[in-house]
C-alpha positions as CSV (number, residue, x, y, z in Angstrom):
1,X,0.0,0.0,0.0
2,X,1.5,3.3,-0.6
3,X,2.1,5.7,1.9
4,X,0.0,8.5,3.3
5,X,0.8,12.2,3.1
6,X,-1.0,15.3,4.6
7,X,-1.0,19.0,3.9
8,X,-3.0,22.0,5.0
9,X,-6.5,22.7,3.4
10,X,-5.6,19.1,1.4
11,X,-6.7,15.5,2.5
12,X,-4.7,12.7,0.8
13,X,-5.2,9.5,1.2
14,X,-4.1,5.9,0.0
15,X,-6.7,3.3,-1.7
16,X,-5.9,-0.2,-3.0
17,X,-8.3,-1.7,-6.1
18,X,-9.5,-4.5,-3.9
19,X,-13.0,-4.4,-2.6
20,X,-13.9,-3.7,1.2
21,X,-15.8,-6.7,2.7
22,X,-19.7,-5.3,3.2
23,X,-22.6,-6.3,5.7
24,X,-25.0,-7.6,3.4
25,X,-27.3,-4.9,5.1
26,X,-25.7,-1.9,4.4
27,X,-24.8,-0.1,1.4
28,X,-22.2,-1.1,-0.5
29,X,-18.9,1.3,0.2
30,X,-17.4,2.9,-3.1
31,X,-14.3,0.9,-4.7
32,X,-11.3,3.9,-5.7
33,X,-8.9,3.4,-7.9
34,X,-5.9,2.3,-7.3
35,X,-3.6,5.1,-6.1
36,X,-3.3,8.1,-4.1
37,X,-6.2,10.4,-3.5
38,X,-5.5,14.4,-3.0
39,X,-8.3,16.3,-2.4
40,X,-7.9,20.5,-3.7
41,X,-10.1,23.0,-2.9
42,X,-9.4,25.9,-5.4
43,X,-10.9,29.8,-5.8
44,X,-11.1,30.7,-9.5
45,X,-11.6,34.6,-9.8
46,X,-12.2,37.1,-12.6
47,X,-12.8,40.7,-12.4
48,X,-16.1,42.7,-14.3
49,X,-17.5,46.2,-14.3
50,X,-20.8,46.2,-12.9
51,X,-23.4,47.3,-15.6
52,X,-26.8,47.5,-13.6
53,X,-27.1,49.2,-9.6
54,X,-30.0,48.5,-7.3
55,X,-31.2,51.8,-5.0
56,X,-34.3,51.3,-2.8
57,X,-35.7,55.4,-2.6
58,X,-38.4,55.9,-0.6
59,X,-40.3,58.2,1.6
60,X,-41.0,58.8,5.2
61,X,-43.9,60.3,6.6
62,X,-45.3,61.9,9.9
63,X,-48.9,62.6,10.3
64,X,-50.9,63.2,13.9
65,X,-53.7,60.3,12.7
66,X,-52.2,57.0,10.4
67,X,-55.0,58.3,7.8
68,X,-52.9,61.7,7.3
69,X,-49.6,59.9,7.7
70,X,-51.2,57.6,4.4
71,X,-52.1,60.5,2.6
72,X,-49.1,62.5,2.5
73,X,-46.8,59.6,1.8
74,X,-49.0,58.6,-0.8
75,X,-48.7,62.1,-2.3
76,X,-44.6,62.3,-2.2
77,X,-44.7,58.4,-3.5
78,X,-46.9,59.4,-6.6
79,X,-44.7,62.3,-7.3
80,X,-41.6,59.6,-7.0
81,X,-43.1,57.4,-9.3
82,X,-43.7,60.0,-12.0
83,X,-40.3,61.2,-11.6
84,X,-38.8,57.8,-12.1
85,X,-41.1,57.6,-15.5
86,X,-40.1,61.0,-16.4
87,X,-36.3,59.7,-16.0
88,X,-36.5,56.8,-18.5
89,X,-36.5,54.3,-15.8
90,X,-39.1,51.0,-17.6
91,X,-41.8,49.5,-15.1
92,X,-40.2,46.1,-14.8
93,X,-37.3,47.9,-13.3
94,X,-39.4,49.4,-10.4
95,X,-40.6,47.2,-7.6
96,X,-42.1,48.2,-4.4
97,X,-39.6,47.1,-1.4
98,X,-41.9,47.7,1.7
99,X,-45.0,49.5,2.9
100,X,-45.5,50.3,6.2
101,X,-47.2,52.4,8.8
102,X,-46.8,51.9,12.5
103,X,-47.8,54.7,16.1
104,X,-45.1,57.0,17.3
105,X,-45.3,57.0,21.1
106,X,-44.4,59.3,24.1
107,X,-42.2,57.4,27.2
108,X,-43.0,59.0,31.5
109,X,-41.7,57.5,34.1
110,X,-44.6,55.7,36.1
111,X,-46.9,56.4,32.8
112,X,-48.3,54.3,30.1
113,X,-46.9,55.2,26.7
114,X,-48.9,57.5,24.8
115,X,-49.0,57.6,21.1
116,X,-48.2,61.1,19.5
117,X,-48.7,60.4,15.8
118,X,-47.7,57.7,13.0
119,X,-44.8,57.3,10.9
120,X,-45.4,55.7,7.5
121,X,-43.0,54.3,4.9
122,X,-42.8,53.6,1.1
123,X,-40.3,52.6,-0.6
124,X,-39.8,51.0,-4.3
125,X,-36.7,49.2,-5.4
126,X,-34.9,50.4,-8.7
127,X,-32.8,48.7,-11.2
128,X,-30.3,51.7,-13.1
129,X,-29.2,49.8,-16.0
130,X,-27.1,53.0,-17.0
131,X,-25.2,53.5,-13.7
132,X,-24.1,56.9,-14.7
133,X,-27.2,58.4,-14.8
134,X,-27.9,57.0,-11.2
135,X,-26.4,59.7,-9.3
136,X,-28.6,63.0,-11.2
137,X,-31.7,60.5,-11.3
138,X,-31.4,60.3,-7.2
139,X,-31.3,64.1,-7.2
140,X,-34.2,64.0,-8.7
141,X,-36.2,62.0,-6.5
142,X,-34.9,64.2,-3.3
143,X,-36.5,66.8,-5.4
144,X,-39.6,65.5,-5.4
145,X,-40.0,64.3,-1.6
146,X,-37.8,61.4,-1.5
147,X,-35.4,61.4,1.7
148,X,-34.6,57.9,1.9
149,X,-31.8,56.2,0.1
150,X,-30.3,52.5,0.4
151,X,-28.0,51.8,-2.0
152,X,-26.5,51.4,-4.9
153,X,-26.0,47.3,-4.7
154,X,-24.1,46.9,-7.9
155,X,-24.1,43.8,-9.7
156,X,-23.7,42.2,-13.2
157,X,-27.2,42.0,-15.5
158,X,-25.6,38.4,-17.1
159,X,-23.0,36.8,-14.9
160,X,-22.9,33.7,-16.6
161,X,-19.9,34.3,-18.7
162,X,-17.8,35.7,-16.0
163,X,-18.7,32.9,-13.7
164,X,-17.7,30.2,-16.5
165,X,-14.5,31.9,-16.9
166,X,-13.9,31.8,-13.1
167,X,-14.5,28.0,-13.1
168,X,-12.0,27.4,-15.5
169,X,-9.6,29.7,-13.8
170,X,-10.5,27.8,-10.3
171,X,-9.5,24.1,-12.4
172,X,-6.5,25.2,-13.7
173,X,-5.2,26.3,-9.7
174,X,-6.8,23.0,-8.4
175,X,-4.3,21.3,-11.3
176,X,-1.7,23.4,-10.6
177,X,-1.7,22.7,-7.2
178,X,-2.1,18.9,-7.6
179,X,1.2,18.8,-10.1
180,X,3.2,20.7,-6.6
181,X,1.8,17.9,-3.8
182,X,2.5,15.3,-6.4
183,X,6.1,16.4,-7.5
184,X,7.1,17.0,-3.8
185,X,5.4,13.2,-3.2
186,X,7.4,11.3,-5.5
187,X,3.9,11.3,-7.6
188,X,2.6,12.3,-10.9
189,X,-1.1,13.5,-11.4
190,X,-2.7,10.3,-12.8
191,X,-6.2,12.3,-14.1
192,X,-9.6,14.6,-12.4
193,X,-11.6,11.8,-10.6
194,X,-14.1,14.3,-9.7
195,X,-15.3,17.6,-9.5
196,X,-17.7,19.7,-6.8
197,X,-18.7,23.1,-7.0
198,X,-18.8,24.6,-3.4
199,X,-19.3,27.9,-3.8
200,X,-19.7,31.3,-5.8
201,X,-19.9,34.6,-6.2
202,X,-22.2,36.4,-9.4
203,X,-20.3,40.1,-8.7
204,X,-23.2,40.9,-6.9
205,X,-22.0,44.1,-3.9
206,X,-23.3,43.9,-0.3
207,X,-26.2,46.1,0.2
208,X,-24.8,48.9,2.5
209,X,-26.5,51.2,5.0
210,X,-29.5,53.1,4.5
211,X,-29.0,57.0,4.1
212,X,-31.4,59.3,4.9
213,X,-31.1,62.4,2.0
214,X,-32.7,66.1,3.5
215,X,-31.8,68.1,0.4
216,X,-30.7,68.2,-2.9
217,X,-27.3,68.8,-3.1
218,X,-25.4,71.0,-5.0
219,X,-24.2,68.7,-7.4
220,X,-25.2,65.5,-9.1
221,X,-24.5,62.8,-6.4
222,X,-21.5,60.6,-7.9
223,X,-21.9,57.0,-8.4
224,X,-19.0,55.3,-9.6
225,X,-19.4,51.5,-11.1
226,X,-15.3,50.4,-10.1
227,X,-14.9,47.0,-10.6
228,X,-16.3,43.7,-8.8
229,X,-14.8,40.3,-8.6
230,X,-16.2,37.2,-9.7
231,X,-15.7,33.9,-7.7
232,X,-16.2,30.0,-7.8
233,X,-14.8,27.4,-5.4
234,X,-14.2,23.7,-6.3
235,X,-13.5,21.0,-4.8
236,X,-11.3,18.9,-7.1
237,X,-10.2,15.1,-6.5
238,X,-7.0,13.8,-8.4
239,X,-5.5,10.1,-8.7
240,X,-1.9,10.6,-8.2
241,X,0.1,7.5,-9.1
């Protein structure tokens, strides 16, 4: 039987081509080839610009009854909505992201809380499929009674590509890798016996904190695409012989 070797992040083991002897009630175990094992996990990486951005805009309301909190948000919304058509932005590209409307109370010592008015919320998530325009399209909506912001999540529209290039990227470390353990074992890579994907990453951003916007400002607020990274893990097993 050949020997066994070990290595960080990497479990190699020895296997001989004759069958393990099985309870006739349990499931037969697998048979591997005869050989050493090495197990590789491997990140394959490519890097993309981001082409679309996710913003969720929205307003918030105060109103001394939740009827008048309603109508005034509704108001502001409808005005956010028509600035959003008026900016280009196509109706599969605005969704709403919450609705909600809840009491605003008062706190005593030694007294029941009182409630002192409502606080509604609307807000609609939007897809900018022209990221540049993103910043001066926000302005807008500030101008028109929108004072909540969160975003931009930026992502890529049609990550399949990237992530296909990443995979092959992620086999040709895992190979690399293999040929190193295998020279420094007295081994050669024998061939793939299998391959697992265990993880990935489309270039999507994590969505950051929410901003609260009380003005227009000055000038168009910047919004700048960078680039993102896109990522696949894989497990890959190799016969060395």
């Amino acid at each position: 039987m050949r020997p066994i070797f070990y290595a960080t992040a990497l479990a190699i083991t020895a296997a001989a081509t004759a069958p393990m002897a099985v309870n006739a009630q349990s499931m037969p175990s697998p048979i591997l080839p005869d050989g050493t094992i090495l197990d590789v996990s491997a990140e394959g990486r490519t890097t993309r610009v981001p082409d679309v951005a996710t913003i969720r805009a929205g307003v918030v309301t105060q109103g001394a009854t939740a009827a008048a909190a309603l109508a005034d948000n509704a108001a502001r919304m409808t005005k956010v909505f028509a600035s959003l058509k008026k900016a280009g932005i196509a109706e599969r590209d605005i969704r709403t992201a919450n609705v909600s409307l809840s009491p605003q109370y008062r706190y005593a010592d030694g007294q029941a809380p009182a409630v002192t008015g409502y606080q509604a919320s609307n807000s609609v998530s939007v897809r900018f499929r022209d990221i540049a325009k993103s910043g001066a399209i926000l302005d807008a909506l500030v101008g028109v009674g929108a004072n909540q912001i969160d975003g931009p999540n930026l992502a890529l529209d049609q990550p399949d590509a990237a992530l296909d290039e990443a995979r092959a990227d992620a086999v040709k470390k895992a190979r690399a890798r293999a040929e190193l353990y295998a020279k420094a074992a007295g081994l050669s890579v024998s061939r793939i016996v299998s391959i697992a994907e265990s993880g990935s990453n489309d270039g999507g951003s994590p969505q950051p904190p929410v901003m609260y916007m009380r003005a227009k400002a000055a000038d168009s607020t910047p919004v700048a695409a960078g680039e993102t990274d896109v990522t696949v893990t894989l497990s890959v097993r190799f016969l060395l012989k």
